[in-house]
C-alpha positions as CSV (number, residue, x, y, z in Angstrom):
1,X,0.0,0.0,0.0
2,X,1.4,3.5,-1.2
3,X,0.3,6.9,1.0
4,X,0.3,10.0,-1.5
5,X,0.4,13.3,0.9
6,X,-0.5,17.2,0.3
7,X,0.0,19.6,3.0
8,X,-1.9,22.9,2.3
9,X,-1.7,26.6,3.9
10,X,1.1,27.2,7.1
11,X,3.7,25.7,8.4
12,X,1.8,25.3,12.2
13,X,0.2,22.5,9.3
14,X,3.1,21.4,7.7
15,X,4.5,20.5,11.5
16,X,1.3,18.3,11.5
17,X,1.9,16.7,8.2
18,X,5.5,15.5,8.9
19,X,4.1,14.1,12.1
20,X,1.8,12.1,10.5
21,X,4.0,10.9,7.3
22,X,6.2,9.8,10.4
23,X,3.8,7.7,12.0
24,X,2.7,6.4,8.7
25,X,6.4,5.3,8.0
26,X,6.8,3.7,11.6
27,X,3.8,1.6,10.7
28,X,5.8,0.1,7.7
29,X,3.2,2.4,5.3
30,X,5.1,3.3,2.3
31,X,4.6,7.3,0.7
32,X,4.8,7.8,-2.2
33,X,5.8,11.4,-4.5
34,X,3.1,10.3,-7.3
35,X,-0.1,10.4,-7.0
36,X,-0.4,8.1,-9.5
37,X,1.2,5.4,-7.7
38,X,-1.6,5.7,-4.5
39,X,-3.8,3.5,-2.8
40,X,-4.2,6.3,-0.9
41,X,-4.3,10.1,-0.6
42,X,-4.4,12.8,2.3
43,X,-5.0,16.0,1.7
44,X,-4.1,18.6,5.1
45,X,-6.4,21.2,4.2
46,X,-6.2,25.4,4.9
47,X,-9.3,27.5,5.1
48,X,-7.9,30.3,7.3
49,X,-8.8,32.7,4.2
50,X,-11.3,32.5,1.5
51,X,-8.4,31.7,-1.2
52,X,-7.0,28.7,1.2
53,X,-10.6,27.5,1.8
54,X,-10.8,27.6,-2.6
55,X,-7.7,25.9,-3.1
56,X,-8.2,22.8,-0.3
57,X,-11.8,22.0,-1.7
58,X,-10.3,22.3,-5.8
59,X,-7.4,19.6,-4.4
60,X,-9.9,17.7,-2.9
61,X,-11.6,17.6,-6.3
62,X,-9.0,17.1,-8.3
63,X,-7.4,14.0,-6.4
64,X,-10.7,12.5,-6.4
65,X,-10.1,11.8,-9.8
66,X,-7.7,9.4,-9.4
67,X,-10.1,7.3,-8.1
68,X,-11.8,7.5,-11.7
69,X,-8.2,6.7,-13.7
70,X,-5.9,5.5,-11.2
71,X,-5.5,3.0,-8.3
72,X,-7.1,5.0,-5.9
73,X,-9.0,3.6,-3.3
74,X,-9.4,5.8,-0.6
75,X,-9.1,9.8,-0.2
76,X,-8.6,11.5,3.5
77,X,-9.1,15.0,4.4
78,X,-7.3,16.7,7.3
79,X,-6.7,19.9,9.1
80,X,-8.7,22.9,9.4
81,X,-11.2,22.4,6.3
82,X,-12.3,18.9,8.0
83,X,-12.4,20.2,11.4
84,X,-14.5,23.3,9.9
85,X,-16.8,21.8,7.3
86,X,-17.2,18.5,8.3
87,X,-20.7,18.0,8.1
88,X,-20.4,19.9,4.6
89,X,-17.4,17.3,3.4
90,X,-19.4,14.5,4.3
91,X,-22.7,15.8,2.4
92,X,-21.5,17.2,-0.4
93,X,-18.4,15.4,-1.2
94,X,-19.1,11.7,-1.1
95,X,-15.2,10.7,-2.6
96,X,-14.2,11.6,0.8
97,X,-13.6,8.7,2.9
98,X,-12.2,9.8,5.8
99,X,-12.2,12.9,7.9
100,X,-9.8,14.0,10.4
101,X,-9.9,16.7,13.2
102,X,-7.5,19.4,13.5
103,X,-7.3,17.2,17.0
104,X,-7.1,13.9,15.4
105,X,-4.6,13.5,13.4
106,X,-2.5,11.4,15.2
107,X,-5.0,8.5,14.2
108,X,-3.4,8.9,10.1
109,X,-2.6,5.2,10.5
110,X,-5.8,4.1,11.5
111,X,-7.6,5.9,8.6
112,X,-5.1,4.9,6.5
113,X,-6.1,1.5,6.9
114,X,-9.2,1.7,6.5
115,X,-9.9,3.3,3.8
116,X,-7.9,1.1,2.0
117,X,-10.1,-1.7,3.2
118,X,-13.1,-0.3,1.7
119,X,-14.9,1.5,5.1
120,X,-15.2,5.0,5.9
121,X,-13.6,6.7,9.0
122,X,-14.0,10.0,10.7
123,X,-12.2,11.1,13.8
124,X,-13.0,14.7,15.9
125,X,-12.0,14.8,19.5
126,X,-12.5,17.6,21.6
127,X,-9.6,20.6,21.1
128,X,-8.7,19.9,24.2
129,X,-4.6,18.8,25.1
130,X,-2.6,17.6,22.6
131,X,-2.6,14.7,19.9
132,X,0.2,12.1,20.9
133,X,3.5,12.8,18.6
134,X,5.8,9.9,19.6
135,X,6.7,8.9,15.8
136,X,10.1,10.7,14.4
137,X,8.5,13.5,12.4
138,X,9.7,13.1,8.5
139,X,11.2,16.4,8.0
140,X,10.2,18.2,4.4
141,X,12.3,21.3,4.1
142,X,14.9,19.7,3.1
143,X,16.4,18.5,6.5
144,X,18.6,22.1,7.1
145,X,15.7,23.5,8.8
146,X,12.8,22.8,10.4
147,X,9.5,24.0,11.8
148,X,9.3,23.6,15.9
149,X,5.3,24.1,16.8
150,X,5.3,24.9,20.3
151,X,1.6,25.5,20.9
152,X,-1.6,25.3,19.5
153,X,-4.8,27.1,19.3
154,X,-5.3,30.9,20.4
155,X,-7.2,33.2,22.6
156,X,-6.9,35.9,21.2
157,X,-10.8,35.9,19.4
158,X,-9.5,39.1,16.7
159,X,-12.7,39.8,15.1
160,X,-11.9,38.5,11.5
161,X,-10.1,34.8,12.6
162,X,-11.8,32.1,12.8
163,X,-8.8,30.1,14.3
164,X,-10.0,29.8,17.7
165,X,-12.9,28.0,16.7
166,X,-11.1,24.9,15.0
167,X,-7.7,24.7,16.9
168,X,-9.2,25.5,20.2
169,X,-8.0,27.4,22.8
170,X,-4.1,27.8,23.8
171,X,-2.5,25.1,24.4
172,X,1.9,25.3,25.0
173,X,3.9,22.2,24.6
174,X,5.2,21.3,27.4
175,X,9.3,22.4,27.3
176,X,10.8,18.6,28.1
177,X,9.0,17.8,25.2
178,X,10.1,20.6,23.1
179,X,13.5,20.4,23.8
180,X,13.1,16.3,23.0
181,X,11.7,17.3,19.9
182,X,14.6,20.1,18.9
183,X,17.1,17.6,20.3
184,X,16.3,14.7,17.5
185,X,15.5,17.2,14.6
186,X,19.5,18.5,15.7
187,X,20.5,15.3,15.3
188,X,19.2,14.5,11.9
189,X,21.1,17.6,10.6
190,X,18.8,20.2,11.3
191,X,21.0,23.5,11.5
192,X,17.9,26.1,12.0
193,X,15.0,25.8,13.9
194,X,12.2,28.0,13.4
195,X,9.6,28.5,16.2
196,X,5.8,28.6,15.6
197,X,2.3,28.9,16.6
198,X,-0.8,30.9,16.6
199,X,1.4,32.8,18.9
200,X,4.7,32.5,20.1
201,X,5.1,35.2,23.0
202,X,2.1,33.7,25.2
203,X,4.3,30.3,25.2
204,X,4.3,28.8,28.4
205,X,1.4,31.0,29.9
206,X,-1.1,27.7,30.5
207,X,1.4,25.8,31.7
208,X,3.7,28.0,34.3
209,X,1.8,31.1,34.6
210,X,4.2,33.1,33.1
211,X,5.2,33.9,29.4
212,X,8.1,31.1,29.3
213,X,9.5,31.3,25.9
214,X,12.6,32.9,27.0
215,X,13.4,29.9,29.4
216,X,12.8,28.2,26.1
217,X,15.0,29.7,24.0
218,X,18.0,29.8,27.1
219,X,17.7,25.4,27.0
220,X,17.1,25.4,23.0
221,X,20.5,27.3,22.6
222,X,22.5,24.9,24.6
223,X,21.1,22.2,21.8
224,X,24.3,20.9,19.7
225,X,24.4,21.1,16.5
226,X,21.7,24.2,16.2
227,X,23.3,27.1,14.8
228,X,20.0,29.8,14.3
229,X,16.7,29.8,16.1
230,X,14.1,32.3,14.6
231,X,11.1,33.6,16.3
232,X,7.7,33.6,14.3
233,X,4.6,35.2,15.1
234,X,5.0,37.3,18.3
235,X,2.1,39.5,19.4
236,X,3.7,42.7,20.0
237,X,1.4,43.4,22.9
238,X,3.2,40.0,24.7
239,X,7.0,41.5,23.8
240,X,8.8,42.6,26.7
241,X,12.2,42.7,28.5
242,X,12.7,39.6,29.5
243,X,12.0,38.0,26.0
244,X,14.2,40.8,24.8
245,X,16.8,40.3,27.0
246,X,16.6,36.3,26.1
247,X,17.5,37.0,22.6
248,X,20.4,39.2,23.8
249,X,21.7,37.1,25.8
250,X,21.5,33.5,23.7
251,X,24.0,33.9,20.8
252,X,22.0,31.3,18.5
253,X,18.7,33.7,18.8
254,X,18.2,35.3,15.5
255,X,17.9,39.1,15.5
256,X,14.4,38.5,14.0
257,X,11.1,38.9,15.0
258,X,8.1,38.3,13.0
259,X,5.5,41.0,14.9
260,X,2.3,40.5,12.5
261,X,0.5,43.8,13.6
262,X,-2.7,44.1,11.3
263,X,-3.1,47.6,10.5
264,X,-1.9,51.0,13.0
265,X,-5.1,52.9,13.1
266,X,-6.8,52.8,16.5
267,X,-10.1,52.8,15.1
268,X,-9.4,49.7,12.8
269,X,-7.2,47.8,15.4
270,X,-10.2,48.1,17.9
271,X,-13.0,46.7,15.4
272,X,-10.1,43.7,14.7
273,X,-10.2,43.1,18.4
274,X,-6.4,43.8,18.8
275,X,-5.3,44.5,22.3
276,X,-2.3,46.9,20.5
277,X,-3.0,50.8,19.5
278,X,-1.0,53.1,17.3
279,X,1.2,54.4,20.3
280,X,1.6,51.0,21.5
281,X,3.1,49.5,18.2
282,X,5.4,52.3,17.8
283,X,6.6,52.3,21.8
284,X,7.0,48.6,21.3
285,X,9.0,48.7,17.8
286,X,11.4,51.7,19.2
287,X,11.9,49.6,22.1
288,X,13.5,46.6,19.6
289,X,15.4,48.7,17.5
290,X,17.1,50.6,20.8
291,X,17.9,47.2,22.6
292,X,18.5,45.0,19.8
293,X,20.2,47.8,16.9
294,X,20.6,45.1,14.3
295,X,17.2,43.7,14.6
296,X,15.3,42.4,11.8
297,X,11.6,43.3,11.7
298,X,8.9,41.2,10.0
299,X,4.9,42.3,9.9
300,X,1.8,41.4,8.1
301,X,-1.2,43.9,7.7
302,X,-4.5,43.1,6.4
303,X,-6.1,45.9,3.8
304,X,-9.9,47.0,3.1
305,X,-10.3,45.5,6.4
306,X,-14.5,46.6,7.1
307,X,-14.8,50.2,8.2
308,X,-11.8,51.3,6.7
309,X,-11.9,54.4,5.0
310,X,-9.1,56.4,2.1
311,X,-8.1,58.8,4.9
312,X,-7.4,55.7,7.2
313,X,-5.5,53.4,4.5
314,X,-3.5,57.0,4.0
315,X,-2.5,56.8,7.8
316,X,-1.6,53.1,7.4
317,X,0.7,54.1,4.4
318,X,2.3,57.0,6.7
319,X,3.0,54.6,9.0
320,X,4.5,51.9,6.9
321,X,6.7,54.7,5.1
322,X,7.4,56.2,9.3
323,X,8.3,52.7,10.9
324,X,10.6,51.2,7.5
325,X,10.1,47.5,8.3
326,X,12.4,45.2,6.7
327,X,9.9,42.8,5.8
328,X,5.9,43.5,5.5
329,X,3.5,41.3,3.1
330,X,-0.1,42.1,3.2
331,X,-3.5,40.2,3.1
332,X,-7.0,41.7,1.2
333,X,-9.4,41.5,4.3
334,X,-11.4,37.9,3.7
335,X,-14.8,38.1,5.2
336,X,-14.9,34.2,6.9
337,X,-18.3,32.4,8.7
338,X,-18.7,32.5,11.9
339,X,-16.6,35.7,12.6
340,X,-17.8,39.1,13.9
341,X,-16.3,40.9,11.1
342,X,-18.4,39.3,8.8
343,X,-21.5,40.5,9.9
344,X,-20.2,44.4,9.8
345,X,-22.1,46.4,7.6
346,X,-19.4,48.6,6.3
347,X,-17.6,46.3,4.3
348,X,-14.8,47.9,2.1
349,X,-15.2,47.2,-2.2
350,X,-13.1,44.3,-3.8
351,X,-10.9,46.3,-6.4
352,X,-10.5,48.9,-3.7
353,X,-9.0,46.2,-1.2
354,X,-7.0,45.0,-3.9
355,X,-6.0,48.7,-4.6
356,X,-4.6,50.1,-1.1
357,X,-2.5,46.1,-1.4
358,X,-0.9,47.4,-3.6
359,X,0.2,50.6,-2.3
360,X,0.9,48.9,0.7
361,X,3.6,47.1,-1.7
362,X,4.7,49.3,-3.8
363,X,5.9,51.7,-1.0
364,X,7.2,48.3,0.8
365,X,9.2,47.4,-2.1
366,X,11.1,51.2,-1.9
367,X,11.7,50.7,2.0
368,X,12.9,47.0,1.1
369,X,15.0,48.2,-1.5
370,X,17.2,51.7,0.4
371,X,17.2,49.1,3.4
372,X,19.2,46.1,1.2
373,X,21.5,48.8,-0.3
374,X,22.6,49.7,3.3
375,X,23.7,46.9,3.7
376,X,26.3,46.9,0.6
377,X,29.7,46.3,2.6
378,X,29.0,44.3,5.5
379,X,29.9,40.5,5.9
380,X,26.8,38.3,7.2
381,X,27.0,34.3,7.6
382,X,25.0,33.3,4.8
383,X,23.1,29.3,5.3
384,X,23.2,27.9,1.8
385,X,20.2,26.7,0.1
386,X,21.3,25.5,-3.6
387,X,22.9,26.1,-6.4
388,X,21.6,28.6,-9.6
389,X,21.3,26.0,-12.3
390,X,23.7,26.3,-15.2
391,X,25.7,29.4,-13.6
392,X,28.2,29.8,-11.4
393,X,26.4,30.9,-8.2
394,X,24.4,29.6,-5.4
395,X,21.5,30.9,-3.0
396,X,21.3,31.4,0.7
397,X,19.8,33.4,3.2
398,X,21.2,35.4,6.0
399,X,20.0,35.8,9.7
400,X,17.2,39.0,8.2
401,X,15.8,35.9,5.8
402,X,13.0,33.3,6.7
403,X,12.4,30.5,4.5
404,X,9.4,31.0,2.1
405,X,8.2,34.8,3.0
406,X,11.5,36.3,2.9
407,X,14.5,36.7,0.1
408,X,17.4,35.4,-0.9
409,X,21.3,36.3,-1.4
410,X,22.7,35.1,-4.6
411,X,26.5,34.7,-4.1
412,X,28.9,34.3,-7.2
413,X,31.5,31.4,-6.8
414,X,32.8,28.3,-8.5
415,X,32.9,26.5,-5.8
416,X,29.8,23.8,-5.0
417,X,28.4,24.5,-1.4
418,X,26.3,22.2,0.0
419,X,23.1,23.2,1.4
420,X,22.8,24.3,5.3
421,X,26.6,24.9,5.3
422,X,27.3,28.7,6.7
423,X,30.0,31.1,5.0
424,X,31.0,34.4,5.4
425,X,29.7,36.9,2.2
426,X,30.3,40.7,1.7
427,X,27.1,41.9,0.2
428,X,28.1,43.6,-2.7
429,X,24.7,44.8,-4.4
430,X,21.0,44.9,-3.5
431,X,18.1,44.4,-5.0
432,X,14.4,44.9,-3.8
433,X,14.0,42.0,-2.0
434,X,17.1,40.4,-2.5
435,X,21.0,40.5,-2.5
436,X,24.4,40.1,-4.0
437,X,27.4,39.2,-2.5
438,X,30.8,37.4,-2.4
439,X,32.3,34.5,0.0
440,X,34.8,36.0,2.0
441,X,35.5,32.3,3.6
442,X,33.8,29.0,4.3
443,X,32.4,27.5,7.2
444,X,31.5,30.7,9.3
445,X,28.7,30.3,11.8
């Protein structure tokens, strides 16, 4: 029997899928990389926005067909589309077999097998605790780094996420088990381990009673074999000195902080349900940038959320040109079921949403671009990712990049580097989003 897998939308899912292609390979299950070739099919859905919800259920679709022309004999659905819809999957789309929980996915083998017997499963415990993660996750990012989800759910309740309501509340990993977890993925070569949830900053909270993810990061940096730990999705309401002075002091922290903020106008940050005003973002962001000087900032904002109005996206844009982040993507605001923005009555025009994006953008891509060019001269330890095919050059990313939202620095050399090996470059040009630069020597951590 042959297990063809798709893991849609974040990486908090990805971490999910590798646990569950491990469990599948510890029960002697084969996986296979054509779909072709399957007895069998998961799909880990996405449906935190409408385009995710579009692209699970056209997946869905389309892998069904193999049941038509292929060997197909059972198709399983996973993540948050089954824990959302699952009444509607099991209505409406009858070449569903099986249907997981976002709860429930440690029981992959189970529905595995029977499926391929013929019988349909469905699994949804209550989003309570945690599913059991024994098996020896099968890492997919090409084994130099790795995703680290250290809680799950959220409390926050912002007005326009429907998150809460199919990962449950917040829930940390205990740290014995993180530090287990960071422990093996060191040992299979892992060289970067990038931290994750709904929220990172409120890690620990359920557990101790206290914001613990700088007694996190102190035992992941004693980890051999770890050479960068990056920090995801922080609240910037839950930043504060002691998660600052963590990062300081722990010379395998990245100087990177993803701080997804949402928008900076009071008015629209209150009908979001944010806990952060205008004053607070920009106390909080100062407060970085004067402890931690070479810090690399990351944010997200959401445009045309409902309510906003031309003189508020004009504030937003004098804030984004004001606060120069190093990295900021955007979202058009997607109304979802079951949230309170949905029912507001002041909802903002498509092609304007899609309007204000892209001024968010293309001032972003100016900032991006007089930020990279300070940066000609200096020497940063670059982790390889690849060679350029059929030129002389290969790509990596420095401390300032994460993997899949960020850019890249192209480095001219003859020589073949393999990938997560560190050197030394002098950035010698800049582009937008990305850089130049030149090995000034190997092996530099």
């Amino acid at each position: 029997m042959k297990v063809f897998f798709i893991s849609l939308g974040c990486d908090k899912n990805l971490v999910d899928s590798e646990y569950m292609l491990g469990m599948l390979g510890e029960a002697g299950i084969s996986v296979t990389d054509e779909e072709t070739e399957a007895d069998v099919i998961v799909i880990n859905t996405c449906c935190f926005i409408g385009d995710a919800k579009e692209e699970s259920i056209q997946t869905i679709l389309e892998m069904a067909e193999y049941k038509k022309s292929g060997r197909l004999k059972g198709l399983i659905v996973t993540g948050c589309l089954a824990q959302r819809y699952r009444e509607e999957i099991e209505a409406e789309l009858p070449e569903v077999d099986a249907v997981l929980g976002t709860n429930s996915y440690d029981s992959i083998v189970e529905a595995v097998r029977q499926v391929a017997d013929g019988n349909r499963y469905r699994r949804f415990l209550p989003l309570e605790g945690l599913p059991k993660t024994e098996a020896k996750r099968i890492v997919t990012t090409g084994g130099h780094y790795a995703y680290l989800k250290i809680a799950e759910g959220c409390d926050k309740h912002c007005t326009y996420c429907i998150i809460p309501k199919i990962r449950g509340s917040y829930r940390s990993v205990p740290i014995e088990e993180l530090i287990k977890q960071a422990r093996q993925l060191a040992s299979q070569g892992v060289r970067e381990l990038i931290l994750v949830a709904q929220e990172t900053t409120l890690y620990g909270m359920d557990l101790y009673g206290r914001k613990s993810l700088d007694k996190l990061l102190d035992e992941l940096n004693r980890i051999p074999g770890l050479v960068w730990i990056r920090i995801m999705y922080c609240y910037p309401e839950e930043i504060d000195d002691a998660l600052i002075d963590a990062i300081l002091r722990n010379e395998k922290v990245c100087h990177y902080l993803d701080i997804p903020i949402q928008h900076s106008v009071d008015n629209i940050l209150t009908r979001m349900g944010r806990k952060t005003s205008h004053d607070d973002i920009v106390r909080i962001l100062n407060r970085l940038r004067e402890r931690i000087p070479d810090i690399c900032i990351r944010t997200t904002l959401i445009c045309g959320f409902p309510g906003e109005t031309e003189e508020m996206h004009e504030e937003l844009m004098q804030f984004v040109n004001d606060m120069e982040f190093d990295r900021l993507g955007t979202f058009v605001y997607s109304p979802e079921e079951d949230t309170p923005a949905e029912t507001f009555a002041d909802q903002v025009d498509e092609e304007l949403k899609l309007t204000w994006q892209e001024d968010v953008m293309e001032l972003q891509q100016e900032i991006s671009y007089d930020i990279n060019e300070t940066l000609r001269g200096q020497e940063l330890s670059v982790m390889i990712e690849g060679q350029v095919a059929d030129e002389n050059a290969c790509i990596g990313r420095t401390y300032r990049d994460a993997p899949g939202v960020d850019g890249y620095l192209f480095i001219h050399t003859d020589e073949t580097l393999v990938t997560g090996d560190f050197v030394r470059v002098k950035i010698t040009g800049a582009y937008e989003y990305d850089l130049i630069g030149e090995i000034v020597n190997e092996s530099a951590k």
